[in-house]
PASEBA-1860 file (N, C-alpha, C; in nm, 3 decimals):
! residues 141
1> XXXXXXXX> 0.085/-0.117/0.000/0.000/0.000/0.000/0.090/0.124/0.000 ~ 0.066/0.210/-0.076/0.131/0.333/-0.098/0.105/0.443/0.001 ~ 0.185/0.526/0.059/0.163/0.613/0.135/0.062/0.696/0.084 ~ 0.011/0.750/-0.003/-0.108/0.830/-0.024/-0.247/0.778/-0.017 ~ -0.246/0.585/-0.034/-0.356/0.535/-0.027/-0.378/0.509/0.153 ~ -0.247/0.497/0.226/-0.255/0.502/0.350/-0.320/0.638/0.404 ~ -0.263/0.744/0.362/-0.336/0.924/0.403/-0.489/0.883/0.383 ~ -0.503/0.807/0.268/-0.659/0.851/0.248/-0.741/0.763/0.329
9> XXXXXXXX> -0.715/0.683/0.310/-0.780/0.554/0.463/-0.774/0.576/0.624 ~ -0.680/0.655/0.615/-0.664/0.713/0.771/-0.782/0.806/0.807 ~ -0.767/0.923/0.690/-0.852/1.042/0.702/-1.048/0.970/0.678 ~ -0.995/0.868/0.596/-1.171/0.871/0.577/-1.228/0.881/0.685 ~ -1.228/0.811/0.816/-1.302/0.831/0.934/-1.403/0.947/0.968 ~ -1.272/1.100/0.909/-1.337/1.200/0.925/-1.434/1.232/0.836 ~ -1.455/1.140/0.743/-1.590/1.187/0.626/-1.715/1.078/0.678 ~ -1.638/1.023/0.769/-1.772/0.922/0.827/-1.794/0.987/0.926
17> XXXXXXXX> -1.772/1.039/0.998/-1.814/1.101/1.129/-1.835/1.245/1.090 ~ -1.795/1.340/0.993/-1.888/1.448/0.979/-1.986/1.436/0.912 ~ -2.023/1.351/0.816/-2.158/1.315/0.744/-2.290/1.251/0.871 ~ -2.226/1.180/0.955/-2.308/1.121/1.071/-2.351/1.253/1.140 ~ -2.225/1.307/1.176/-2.237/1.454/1.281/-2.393/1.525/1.187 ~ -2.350/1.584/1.077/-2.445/1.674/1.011/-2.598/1.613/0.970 ~ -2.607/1.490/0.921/-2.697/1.429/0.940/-2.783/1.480/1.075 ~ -2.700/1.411/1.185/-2.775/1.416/1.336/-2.814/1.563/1.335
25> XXXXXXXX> -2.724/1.634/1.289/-2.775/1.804/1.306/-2.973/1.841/1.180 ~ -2.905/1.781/1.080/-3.046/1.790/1.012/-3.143/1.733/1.094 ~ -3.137/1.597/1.129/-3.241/1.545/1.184/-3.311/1.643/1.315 ~ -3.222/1.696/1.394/-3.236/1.751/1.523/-3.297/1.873/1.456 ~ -3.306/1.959/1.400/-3.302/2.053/1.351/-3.424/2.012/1.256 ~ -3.468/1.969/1.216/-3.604/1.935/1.174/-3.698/1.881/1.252 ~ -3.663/1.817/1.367/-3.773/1.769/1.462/-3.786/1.908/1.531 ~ -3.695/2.003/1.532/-3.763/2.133/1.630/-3.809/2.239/1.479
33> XXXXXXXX> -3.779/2.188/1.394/-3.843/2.319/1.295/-3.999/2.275/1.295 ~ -4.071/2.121/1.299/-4.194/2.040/1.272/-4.237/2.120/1.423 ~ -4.156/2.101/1.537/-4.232/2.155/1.658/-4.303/2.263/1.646 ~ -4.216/2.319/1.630/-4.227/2.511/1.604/-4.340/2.524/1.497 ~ -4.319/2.470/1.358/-4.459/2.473/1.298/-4.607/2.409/1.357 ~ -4.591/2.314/1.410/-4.730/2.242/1.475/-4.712/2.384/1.581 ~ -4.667/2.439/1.649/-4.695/2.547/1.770/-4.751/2.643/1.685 ~ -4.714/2.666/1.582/-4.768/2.802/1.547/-4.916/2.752/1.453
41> XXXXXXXX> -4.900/2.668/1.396/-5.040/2.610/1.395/-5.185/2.592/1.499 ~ -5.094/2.589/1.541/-5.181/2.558/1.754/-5.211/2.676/1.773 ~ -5.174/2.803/1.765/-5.176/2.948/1.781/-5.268/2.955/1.700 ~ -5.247/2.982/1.539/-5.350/3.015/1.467/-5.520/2.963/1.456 ~ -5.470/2.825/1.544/-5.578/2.760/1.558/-5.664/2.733/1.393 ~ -5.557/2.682/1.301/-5.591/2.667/1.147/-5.533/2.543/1.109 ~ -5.529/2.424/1.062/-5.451/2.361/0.965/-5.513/2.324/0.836 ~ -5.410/2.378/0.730/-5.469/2.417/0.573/-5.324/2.280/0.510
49> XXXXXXXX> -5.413/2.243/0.410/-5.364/2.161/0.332/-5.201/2.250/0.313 ~ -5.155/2.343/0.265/-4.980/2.371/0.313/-4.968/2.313/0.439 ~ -5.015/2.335/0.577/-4.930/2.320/0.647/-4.899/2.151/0.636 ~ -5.024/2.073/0.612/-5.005/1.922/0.618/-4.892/1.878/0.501 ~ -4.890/1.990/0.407/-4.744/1.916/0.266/-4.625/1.935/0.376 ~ -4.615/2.079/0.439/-4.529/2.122/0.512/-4.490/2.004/0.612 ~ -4.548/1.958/0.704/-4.508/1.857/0.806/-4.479/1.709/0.712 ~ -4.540/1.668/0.666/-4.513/1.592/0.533/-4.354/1.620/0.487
57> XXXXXXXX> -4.296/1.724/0.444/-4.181/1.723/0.411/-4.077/1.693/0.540 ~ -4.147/1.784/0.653/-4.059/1.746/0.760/-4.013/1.569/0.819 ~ -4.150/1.539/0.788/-4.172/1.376/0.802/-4.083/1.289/0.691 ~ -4.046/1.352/0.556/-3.960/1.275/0.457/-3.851/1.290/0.461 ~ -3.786/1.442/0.542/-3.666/1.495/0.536/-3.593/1.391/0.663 ~ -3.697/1.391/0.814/-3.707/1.251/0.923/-3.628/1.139/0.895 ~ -3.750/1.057/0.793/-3.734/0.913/0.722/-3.607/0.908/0.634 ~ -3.549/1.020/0.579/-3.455/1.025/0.512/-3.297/0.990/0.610
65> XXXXXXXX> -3.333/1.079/0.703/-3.159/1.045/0.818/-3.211/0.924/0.863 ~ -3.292/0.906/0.917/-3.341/0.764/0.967/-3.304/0.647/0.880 ~ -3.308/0.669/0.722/-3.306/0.584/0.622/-3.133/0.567/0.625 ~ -3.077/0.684/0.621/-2.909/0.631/0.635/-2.865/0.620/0.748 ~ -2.885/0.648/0.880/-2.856/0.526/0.995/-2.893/0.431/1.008 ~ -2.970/0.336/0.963/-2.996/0.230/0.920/-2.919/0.130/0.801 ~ -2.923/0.219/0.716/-2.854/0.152/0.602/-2.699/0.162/0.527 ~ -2.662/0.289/0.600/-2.528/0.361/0.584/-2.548/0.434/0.433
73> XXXXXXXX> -2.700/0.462/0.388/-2.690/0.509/0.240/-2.812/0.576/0.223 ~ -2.835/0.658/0.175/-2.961/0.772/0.128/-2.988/0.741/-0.016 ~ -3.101/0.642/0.010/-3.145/0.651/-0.158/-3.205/0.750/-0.211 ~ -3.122/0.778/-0.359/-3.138/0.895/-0.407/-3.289/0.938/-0.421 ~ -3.378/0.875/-0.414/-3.536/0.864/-0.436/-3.579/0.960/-0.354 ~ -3.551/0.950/-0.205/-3.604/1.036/-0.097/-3.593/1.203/-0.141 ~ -3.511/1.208/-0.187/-3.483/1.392/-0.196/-3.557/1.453/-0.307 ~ -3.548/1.363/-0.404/-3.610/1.383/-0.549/-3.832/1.345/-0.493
81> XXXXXXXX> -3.824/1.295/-0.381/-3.989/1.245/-0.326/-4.030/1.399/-0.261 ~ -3.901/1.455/-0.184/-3.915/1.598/-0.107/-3.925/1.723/-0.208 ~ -3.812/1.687/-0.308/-3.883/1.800/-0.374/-4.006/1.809/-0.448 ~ -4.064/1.693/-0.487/-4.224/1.681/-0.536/-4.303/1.722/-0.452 ~ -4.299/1.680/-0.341/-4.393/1.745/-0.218/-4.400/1.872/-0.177 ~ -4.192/1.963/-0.226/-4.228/2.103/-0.209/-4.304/2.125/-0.308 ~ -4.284/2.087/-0.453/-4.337/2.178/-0.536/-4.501/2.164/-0.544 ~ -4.568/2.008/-0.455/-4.672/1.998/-0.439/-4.789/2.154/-0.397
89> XXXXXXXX> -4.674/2.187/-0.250/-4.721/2.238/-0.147/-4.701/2.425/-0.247 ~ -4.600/2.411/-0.337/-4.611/2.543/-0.361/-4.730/2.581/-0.496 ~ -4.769/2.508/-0.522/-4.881/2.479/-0.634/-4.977/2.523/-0.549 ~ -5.015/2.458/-0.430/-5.145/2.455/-0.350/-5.163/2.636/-0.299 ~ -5.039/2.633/-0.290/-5.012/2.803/-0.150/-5.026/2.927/-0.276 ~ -4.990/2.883/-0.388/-5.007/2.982/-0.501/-5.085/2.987/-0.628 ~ -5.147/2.863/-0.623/-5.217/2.849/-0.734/-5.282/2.946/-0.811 ~ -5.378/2.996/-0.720/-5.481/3.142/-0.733/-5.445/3.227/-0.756
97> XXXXXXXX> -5.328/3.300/-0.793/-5.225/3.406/-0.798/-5.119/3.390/-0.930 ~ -5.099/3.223/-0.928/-4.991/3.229/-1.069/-5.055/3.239/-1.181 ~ -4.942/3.266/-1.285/-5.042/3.261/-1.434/-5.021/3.126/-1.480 ~ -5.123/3.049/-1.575/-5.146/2.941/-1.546/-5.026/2.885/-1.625 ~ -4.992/2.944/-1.685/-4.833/2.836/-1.766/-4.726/2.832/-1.655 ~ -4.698/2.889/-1.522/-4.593/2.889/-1.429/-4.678/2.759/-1.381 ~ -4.781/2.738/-1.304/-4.860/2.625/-1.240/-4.845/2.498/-1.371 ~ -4.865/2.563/-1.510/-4.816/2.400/-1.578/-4.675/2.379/-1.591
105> XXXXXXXX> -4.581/2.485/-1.604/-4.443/2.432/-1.568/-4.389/2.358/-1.423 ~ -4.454/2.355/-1.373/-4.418/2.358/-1.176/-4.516/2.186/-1.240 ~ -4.624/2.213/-1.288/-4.670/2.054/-1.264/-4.546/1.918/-1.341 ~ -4.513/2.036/-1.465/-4.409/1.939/-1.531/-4.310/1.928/-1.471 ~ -4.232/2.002/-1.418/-4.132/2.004/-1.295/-4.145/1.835/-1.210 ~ -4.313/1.873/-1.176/-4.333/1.718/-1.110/-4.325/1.583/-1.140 ~ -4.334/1.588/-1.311/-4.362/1.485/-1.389/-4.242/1.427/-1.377 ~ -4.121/1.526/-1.451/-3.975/1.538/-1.470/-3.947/1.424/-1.304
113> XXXXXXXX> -3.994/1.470/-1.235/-3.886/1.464/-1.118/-3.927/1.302/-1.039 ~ -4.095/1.292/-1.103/-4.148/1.147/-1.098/-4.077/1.056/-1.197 ~ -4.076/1.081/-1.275/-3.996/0.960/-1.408/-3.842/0.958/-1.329 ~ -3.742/1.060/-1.243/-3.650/1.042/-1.210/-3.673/0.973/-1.113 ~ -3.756/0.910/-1.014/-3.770/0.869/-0.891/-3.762/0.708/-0.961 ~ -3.882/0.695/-1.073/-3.927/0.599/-1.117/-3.777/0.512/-1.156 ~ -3.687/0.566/-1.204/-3.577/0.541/-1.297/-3.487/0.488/-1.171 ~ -3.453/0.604/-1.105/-3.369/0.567/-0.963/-3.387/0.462/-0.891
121> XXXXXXXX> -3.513/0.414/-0.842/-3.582/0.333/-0.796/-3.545/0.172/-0.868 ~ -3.538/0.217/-1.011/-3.507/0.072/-1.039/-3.371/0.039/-1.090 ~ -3.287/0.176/-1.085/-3.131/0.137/-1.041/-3.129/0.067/-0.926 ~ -3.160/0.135/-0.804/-3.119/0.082/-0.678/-3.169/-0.023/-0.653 ~ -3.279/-0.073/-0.699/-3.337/-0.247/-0.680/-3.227/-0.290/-0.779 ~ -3.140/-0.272/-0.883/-3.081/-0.368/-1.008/-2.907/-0.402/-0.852 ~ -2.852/-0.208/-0.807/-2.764/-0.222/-0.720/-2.790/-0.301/-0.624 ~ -2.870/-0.322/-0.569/-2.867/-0.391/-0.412/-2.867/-0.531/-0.491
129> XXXXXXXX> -2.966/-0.583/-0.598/-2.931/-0.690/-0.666/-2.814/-0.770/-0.640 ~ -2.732/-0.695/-0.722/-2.564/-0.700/-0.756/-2.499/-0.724/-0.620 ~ -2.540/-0.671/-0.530/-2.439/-0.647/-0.395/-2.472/-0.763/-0.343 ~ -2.581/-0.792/-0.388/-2.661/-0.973/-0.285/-2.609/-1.075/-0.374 ~ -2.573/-1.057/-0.496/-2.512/-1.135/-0.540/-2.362/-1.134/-0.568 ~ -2.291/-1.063/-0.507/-2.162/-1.022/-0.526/-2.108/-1.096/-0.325 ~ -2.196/-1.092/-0.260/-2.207/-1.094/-0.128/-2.213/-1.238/-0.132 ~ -2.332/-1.301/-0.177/-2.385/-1.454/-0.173/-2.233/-1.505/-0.272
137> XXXXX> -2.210/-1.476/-0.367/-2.072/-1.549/-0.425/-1.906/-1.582/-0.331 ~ -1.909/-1.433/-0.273/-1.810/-1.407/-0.196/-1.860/-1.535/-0.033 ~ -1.949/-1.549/-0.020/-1.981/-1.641/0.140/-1.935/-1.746/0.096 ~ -1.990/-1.777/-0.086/-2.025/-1.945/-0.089/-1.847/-1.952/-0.105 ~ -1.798/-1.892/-0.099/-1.591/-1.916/-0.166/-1.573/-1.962/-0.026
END
């Protein structure tokens, strides 16, 4: 092993433990941003279809750190699921106000970003495939 492949194996640690660190910070940091919105909801004494996309995102952004402490990996699906849900929630909050070709670009936006989920989705079932069979070959040796 070459001294530069040694530097880089040493140091990785620190890209595992600040990705964990910041993670934990998103996660923490979204369970008090969801608080703070349900409180001010509680105040207004209102909940409107935004606020439910709104907690909804908070709930995917959740499932998302949850999804890579569990698995050590963020499928790309989740982020590309959050931004459909923002652009859900910004359709709903503006509809009445945009002109209607911004509301059909924003819907195609959605389409776009569904066919990418759709696509991703069946990379990562073909990857995990591969890894169960790259895994099951490597036991049976």
């Amino acid at each position: 092993m070459n001294k530069e492949s040694k530097l880089t194996k040493s140091l990785h640690w620190t890209t595992i433990a600040s990705e964990k660190i910041l993670l934990a910070i998103i996660g923490i940091a979204t369970c008090i941003a969801s608080a703070l919105y349900i409180y001010e909801m509680f105040l207004a004494q209102s909940i409107t279809l935004p606020d439910l996309f709104m907690l909804f995102i908070y709930a995917e952004i959740i499932g998302m750190v949850g999804a890579f402490y569990s698995t050590n990996r963020i499928p790309v699906t989740l982020p590309i699921i959050i931004a459909i849900t923002a652009l859900c929630r910004l359709i709903v909050m503006q509809s009445k106000e945009m002109d209607a070709l911004v509301v059909l670009g924003e819907a195609g936006a959605i389409l776009v970003l569904s066919l990418a989920a759709i696509v991703m989705s069946f990379k990562d079932q073909v990857s995990l495939e591969k890894i169960k069979r790259l895994r099951d070959s490597i036991s049976s040796d």
